[in-house]
N, C-alpha and C positions, 0 to 999 in steps of 0.2 A: 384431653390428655389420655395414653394410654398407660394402663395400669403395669404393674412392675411385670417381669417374666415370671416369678413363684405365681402369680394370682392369676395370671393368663395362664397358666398347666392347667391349675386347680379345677377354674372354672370353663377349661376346653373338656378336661375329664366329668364335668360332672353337668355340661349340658352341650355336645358331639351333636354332628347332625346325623339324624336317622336316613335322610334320604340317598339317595345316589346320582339326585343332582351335583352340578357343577358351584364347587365353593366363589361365590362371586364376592361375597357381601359378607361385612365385617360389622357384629353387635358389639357396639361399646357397652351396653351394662353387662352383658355377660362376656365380655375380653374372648370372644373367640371366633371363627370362620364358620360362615353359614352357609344355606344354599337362599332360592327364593322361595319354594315351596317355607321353610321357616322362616322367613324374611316375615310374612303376613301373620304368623304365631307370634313372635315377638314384638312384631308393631301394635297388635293386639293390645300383649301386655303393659305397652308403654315404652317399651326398650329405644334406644336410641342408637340406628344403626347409620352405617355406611358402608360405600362402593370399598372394596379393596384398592383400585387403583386409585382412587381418593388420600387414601389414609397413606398408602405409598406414595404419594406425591408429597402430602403434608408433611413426614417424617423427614423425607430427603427434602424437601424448601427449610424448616426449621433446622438440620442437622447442617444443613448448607450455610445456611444464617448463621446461627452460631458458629461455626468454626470461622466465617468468615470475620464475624467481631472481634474472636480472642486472637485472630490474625493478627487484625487490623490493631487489638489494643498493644500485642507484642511489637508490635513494629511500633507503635509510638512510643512506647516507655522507651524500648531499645535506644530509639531515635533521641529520648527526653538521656537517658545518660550518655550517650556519645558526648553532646549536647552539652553536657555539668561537666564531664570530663572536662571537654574543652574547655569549658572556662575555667575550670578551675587551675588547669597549668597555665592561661593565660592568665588569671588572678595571681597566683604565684610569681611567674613570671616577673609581671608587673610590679607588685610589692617587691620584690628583691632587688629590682633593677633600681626603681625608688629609693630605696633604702639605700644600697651602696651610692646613687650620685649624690643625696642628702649629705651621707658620711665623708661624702670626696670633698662636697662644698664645705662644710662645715670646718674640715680638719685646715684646708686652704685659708679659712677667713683667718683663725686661732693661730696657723701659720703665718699670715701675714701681718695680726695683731704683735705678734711676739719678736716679728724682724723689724718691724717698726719701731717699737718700744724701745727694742737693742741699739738700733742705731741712733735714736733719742739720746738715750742714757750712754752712750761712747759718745757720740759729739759734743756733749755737757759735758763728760769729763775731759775728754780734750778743749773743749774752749777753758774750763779751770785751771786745767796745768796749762794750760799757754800764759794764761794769767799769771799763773804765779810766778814763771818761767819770766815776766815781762818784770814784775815789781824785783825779782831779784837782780835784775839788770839795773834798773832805775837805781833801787839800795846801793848799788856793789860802784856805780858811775858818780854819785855824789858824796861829798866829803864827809866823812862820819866826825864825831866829836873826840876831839882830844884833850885831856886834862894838863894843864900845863904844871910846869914842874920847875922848881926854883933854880933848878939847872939849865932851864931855855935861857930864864933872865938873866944869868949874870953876862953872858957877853952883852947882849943889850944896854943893860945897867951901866955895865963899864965902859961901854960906847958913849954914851951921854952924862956922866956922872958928873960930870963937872957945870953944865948945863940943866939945873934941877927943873928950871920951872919948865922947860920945851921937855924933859923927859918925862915928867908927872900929865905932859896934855898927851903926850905919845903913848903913855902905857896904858891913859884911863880910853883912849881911842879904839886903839887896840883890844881892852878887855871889852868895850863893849861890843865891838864888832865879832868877837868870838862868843859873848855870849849871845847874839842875833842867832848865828851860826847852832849853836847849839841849839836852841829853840825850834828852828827849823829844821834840823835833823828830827827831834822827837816828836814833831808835828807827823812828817813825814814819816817814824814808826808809827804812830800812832795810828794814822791813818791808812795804812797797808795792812797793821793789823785788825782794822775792820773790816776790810777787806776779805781779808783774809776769812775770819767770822762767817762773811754775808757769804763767799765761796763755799766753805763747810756747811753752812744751813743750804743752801740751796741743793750741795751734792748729797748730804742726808733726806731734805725732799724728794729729790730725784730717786735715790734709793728707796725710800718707803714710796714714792707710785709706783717705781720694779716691783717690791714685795706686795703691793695692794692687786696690781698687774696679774702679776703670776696666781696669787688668790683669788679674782676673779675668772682665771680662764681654768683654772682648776674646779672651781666651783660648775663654771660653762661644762665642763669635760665630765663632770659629775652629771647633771643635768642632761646633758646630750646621754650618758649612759643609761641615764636611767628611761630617755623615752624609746632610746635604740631596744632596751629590755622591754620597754612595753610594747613596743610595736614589734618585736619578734612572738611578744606573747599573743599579742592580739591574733599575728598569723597563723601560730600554732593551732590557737584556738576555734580559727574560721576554718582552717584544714581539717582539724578535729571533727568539726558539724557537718564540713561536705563530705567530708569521707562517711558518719554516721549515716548523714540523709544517701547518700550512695549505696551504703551496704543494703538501709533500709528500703529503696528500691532495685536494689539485683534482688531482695529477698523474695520484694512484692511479686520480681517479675519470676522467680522460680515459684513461687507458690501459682500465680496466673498459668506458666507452662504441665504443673500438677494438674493446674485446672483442665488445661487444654486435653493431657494424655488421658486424662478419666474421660473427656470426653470422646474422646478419640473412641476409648476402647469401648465406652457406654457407644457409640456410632458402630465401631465395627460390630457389638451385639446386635444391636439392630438392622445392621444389613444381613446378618445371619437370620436373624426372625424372616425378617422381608424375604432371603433367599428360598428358607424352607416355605413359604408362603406362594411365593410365585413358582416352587418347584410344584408346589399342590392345583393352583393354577395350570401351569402347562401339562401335565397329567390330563386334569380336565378339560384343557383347551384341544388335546390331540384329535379325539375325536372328532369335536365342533370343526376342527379344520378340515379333516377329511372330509365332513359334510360338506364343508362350504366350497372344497375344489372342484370336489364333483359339483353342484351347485352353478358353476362358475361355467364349466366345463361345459354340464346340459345349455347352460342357459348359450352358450357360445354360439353350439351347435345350431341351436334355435334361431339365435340370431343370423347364422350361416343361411340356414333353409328360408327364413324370412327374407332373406336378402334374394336368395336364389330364385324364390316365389315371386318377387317383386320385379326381378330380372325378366323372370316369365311372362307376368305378364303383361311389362311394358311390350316386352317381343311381340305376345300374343295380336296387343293392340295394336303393334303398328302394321304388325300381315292384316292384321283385318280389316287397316285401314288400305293397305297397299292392293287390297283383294279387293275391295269396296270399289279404286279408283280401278282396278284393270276390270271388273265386271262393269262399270260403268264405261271404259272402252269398249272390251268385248259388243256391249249392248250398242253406241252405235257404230260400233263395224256391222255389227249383225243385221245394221238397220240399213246400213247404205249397202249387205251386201243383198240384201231383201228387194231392193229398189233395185240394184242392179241386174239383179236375175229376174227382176221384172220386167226391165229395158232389154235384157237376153232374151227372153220368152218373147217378149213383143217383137224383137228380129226374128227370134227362131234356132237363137243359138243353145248347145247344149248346156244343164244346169247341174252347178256344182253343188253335192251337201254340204247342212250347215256343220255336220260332225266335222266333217274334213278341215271345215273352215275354222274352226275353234281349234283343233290339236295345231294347225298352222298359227294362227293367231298365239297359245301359249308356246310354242317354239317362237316365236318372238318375243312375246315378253322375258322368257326366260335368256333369250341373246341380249337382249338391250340390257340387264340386271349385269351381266355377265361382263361388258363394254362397261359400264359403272364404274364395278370392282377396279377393273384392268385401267379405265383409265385415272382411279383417284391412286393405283400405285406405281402410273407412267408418271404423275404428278412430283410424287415424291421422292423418285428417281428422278425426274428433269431436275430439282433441286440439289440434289445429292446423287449427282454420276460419277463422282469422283469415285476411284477404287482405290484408295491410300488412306489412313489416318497414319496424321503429325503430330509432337509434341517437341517440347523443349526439356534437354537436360536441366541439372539442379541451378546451374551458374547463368542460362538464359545465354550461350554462346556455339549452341551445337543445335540445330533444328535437326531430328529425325521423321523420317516418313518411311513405313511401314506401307508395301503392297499387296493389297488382300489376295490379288490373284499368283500373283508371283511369291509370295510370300517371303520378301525379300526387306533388307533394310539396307535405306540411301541416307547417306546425310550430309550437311551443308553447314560448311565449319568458316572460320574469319571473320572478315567485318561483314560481311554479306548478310551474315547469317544473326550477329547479336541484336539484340534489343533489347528495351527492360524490362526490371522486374517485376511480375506479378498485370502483366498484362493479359489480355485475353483475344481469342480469336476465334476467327468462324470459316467455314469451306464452304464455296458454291461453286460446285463442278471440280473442275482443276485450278482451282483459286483457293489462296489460305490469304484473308485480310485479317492482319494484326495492328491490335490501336492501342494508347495509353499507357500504364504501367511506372515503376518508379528507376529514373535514372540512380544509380549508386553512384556512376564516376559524377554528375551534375550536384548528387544527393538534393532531385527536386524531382516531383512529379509529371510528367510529359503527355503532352496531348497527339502525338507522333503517330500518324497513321501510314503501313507501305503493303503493297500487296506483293505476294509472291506466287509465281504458276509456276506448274510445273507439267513441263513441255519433254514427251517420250520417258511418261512416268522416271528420268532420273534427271536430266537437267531443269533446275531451276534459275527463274528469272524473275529480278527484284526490281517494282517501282515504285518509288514514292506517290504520295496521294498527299490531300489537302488536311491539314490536321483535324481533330476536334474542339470547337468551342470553348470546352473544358476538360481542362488537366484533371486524370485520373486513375486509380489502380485499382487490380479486386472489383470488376466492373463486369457487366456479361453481355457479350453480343451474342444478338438473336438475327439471323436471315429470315423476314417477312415472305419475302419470296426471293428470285432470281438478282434483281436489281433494287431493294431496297433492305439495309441494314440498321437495327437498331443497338444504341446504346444504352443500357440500364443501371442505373445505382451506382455503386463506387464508393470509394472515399479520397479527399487528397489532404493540400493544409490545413484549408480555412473551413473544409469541413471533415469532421471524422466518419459521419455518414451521412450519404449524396442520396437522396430522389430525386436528383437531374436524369433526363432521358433526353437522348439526342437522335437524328435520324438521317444514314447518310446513302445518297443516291446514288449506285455505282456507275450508270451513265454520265450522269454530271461532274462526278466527283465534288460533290456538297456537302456537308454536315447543316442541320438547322438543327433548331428546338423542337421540342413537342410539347407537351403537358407532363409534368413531375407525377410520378407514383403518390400512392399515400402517404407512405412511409419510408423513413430514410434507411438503408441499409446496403450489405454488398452480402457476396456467398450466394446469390441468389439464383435459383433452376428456372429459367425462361425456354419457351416453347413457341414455334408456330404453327398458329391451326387451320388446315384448308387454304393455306397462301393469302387469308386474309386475318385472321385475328389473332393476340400473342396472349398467350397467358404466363404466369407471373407465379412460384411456389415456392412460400416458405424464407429466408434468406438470418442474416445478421445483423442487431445492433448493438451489440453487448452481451445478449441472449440468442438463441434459436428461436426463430419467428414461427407461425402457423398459418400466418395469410395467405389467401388467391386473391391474387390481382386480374383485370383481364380490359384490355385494350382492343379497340375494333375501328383502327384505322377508314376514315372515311366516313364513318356511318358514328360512332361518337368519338371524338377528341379526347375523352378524360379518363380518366383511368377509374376502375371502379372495383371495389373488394365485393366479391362472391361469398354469397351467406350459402353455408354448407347444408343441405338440406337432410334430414333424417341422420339415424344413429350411426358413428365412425369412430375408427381408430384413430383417423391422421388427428397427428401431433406436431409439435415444433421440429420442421427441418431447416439443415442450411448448409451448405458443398455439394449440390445433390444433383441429378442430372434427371432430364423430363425427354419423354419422343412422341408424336403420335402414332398412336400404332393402328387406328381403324378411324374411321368417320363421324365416330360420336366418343372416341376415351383418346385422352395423354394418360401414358405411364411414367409415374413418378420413382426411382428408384436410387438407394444408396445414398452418401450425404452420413449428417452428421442431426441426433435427434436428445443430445446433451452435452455440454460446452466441453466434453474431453474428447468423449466416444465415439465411433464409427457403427454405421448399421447397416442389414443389409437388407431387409426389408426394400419392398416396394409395394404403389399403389395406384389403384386406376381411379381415375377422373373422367366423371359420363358427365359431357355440357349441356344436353339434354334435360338432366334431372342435376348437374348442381351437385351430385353425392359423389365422395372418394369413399372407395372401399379396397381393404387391404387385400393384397391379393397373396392364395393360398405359398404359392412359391418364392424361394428365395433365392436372394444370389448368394453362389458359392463362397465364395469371402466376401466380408464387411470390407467399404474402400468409400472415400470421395472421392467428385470430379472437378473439383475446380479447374479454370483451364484448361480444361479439355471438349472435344466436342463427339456428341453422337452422331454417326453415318449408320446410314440404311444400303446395305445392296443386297438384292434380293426381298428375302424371306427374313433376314437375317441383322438383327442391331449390333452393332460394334463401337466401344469405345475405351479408353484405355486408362487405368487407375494413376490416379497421381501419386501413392506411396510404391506400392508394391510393380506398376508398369506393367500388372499382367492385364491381357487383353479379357473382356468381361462381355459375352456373346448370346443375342438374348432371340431366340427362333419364335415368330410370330404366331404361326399358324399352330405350334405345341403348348405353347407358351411359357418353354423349360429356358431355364438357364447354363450357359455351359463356360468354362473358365479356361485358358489357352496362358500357360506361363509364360511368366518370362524368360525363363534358361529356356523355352522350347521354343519360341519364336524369334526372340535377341541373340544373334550373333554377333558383335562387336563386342569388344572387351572393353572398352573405356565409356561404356553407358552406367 
């Protein structure tokens, strides 16, 4: 750990470094910035030091960590009361919803205890008063008791008076037949009035279960109030605690965010330290850097002249060898012409010097060297006599051809002229064959091959050809020679990137197979060298490649990666464009040397020795070529940039580059 800022002053004031070394190194026992010359004084004493960029590393890992934790704990407390919130209104929620269907049920049961009861106790008293309603009918319909009266009997009496004994059996008949009568009347009270009785006791029970009734649902209604009050309490109560435990953590979590800003501000102290630290550093680092440019610089240099030396004296070795085989001519010309002017002397005829015969003899070797040259660049012209380069507008429906002599532009517009997307093409002579590429109106990849010539540099004429094998786009044909075309790399559906290679015969009109590259990729700069072997530079599979490939039709089948020999620049390319420019180098130029950017850089390829070396010149602007192709006429390379369309002109025998725009070449307005 390092010690606070007061004690790191203290102890920088009162042990500073003496020297005028560079502060590299940091002593933990005495808290302050060293060189090395003191480095080995305090190791001495025991001190316990370290690297500066150590300690600057360990301070920002830890200051990173930590902030990351009280991040990481505020977002889950944060996360933890969202969290109680929600429940807690869904708790609420809940209990209250609870509570009122409870109260709903409850008051419905008590309600329909009580319409029940009512209707009970109204039907009892109506069946009562029907009752009674009934025995007063019965009373009111049979003969009630009358007491007789000495006034009924005298008509009677006097009706029969003279006849005593039949009036004495009629009266005593009579009386007892009234007093039957009467007996039976007060049975009949008597018994209505029990009746009556058992009505009253039963409407009095009836009434005291009403009164027992209503006391119990009163008692009920007490009871339900009293747990409605406790179960309002109990909520109160548990709202009480989660609001507590809530305050208690919003508090936790403002005290954690206190925590946080001290730390914060204790971090931004520390990157102040660190700044005034690394400001002490870069001070001291100025000069180490100037050293190390120059450094860098010299050593280039170095590397330039060693290269140039090695240049030399491969040269040297091979004159010596070239000297070696023409004095070994010389010698025996010399011999048969020794023999011959022996045969002259033995006729008689006159004899030639051998000086003569020598300066004659190098005037020939030097014509035949001369016939060399001339005929490996009639070679390269028999390939490429064409004097036009073509391209295709953005949309792939307008072919343009550019005449180098005339310096004119033609162009060939409708169906004649569309093809798809992202296809590629190659010129031999007055021939443009174009193969592959991706249909848009299809939206499928197309193996589609047609050639078009062009007859009195302006009319062109379109024939279809035999397709390719395989559908593909982003592919590079390469012209081996006059009558044979190769197809390289691509990508379509089923692959994102193809090391398929195809080979098509322009006599036959054939496509076959050949042997697959190493590696799968497309963007790639293919070259042909001497009309018989193609090499292969750099290209795409997600990244920018750095490989050479090199194929050597006839003589091996398979394709094979070239180990670069001795120390180089070349690095990952891919859009880039290759030519050969003499009888032992391809130049490699322009292209793309990181997955955004454009370069303009170029570099030469000696097959001989296996080495690229970057060459001192560049091109005027940074550009790739895909789809596009390089033509030789003369002295002079030409090919034309796929953003910018300015023409890109590279002089052999100077080895300068020169740039031809496009507002000064392009006359059409709808390019």
């Amino acid at each position: 750990m390092i010690k606070t800022e007061e004690n790191a002053v203290g102890n920088r004031e009162t042990s500073s470094c003496i020297h005028k070394g560079m502060l590299k190194i940091y002593c933990l026992t005495c808290d302050c910035c060293i060189c090395e010359e003191c480095c080995t004084e305090h190791a001495r004493q025991g001190h316990t030091v370290e690297s500066i960029a150590k300690m600057v590393a360990k301070h920002n890992e830890s200051l990173v960590k930590c902030q990351g934790e009280i991040t990481q704990q505020l977002q889950t407390e944060q996360h933890k009361i969202f969290k109680l919130q929600d429940e807690i209104e869904k708790t609420t929620e809940s209990v209250s919803s609870e509570l009122a269907v409870k109260l709903k049920e409850f008051e419905k049961i008590i309600q329909d205890k009580y319409m029940e009861a009512k209707k009970d106790m109204i039907q009892e008293i109506i069946q009562c008063v029907t009752k009674i309603s009934e025995l007063e009918k019965t009373e009111a319909s049979e003969p009630t008791f009358k007491p007789v009266l000495e006034n009924d009997f005298i008509p009677f009496i006097s009706q029969y008076k003279d006849n005593s004994s039949f009036f004495q059996t009629v009266v005593v008949s009579k009386l007892i037949k009234r007093k039957a009568n009467i007996s039976l009347t007060t049975e009949n009270i008597s018994s209505t009035r029990g009746k009556l009785e058992a009505y009253k006791k039963e409407y009095n029970s009836t009434l005291e279960y009403l009164r027992s009734l209503n006391s119990k649902i009163d008692k009920q209604m007490i009871v339900f109030d009293r747990r409605k009050l406790l179960a309002m309490r109990e909520a109160e109560d548990f709202l009480r605690e989660e609001n507590r435990k809530l305050k208690q953590r919003v508090q936790e979590n403002i005290e954690l965010t206190i925590q946080t800003i001290a730390l914060q501000t204790e971090q931004s102290e520390l990157k102040e330290k660190l700044k005034k630290i690394r400001r002490q550093c870069e001070e001291q680092k100025i000069g180490l850097d100037r050293v190390s440019k120059e450094r860098t610089e010299i050593q280039k240099l170095i590397d330039t002249h060693k290269q140039t030396l090695q240049d030399k004296d491969y040269d040297v070795k091979r004159l010596d060898d070239i000297i070696k085989k023409k004095q070994e001519t010389l010698a025996s010309l010399n011999s048969e012409l020794a023999e011959f002017d022996k045969r002259r002397a033995s006729i008689g005829g006159p004899m030639t010097s051998s000086k003569e015969d020598n300066k004659l003899l190098q005037t020939e070797t030097m014509t035949t060297k001369e016939k060399v040259d001339e005929s490996f660049i009639y070679e390269q012209n028999a390939l490429m006599q064409s004097k036009f380069l073509h391209f295709y507008d953005a949309t792939n429906t307008i072919l343009f051809i550019y005449h180098l002599e005339a310096k004119k532009v033609y162009k060939l517009a409708g169906k004649e002229a569309q093809f798809p997307t992202n296809h590629d093409s190659v010129q031999i002579n007055n021939k443009i064959f174009l193969c592959g590429g991706f249909d848009t109106s299809l939206i499928q990849f197309t193996k589609t091959t047609i050639m078009l010539e062009v007859v009195n540099n302006e009319d062109i004429e379109k024939t279809d050809k035999k397709n390719m094998e395989l559908p593909k786009s982003q592919h590079k044909l390469v012209a081996l020679n006059t009558n044979t075309i190769y197809s390289l790399g691509g990508k379509n559906l089923s692959e994102k990137y193809m090391n398929a290679c195809e080979k098509y015969d322009v006599a036959k009109d054939q496509w076959t197979k050949v042997a697959p590259m190493n590696e799968r990729k497309f963007y790639i700069a293919a070259a042909s060298f001497s009309f018989s072997i193609i090499y292969v530079f750099g290209g795409f599979n997600g990244v920018p490649l750095s490989t050479i490939e090199v194929l050597k039709p006839g003589v091996d089948d398979k394709w094979k990666i070239v180990k670069i020999s001795g120390a180089t620049e070349w690095g990952v390319r891919d859009a880039s464009s290759c030519f050969q420019i003499n009888e032992n180098e391809i130049m490699v130029f322009g292209g793309t040397d990181t997955p955004t950017g454009c370069t303009d850089e170029t570099f030469v390829f000696n097959i001989q020795k296996n080495a690229v070396v970057k060459s001192k010149g560049r091109m005027i602007s940074k550009e790739w070529f895909t789809m596009r192709n390089t033509i030789r006429s003369g002295d002079k390379l030409y090919i034309i940039g796929y953003y910018a369309k300015d023409i890109h002109l590279y002089t052999l025998s100077s080895g300068n580059w020169d740039l031809i725009k496009r507002d000064n070449w392009m006359i059409l307005d709808d390019v």
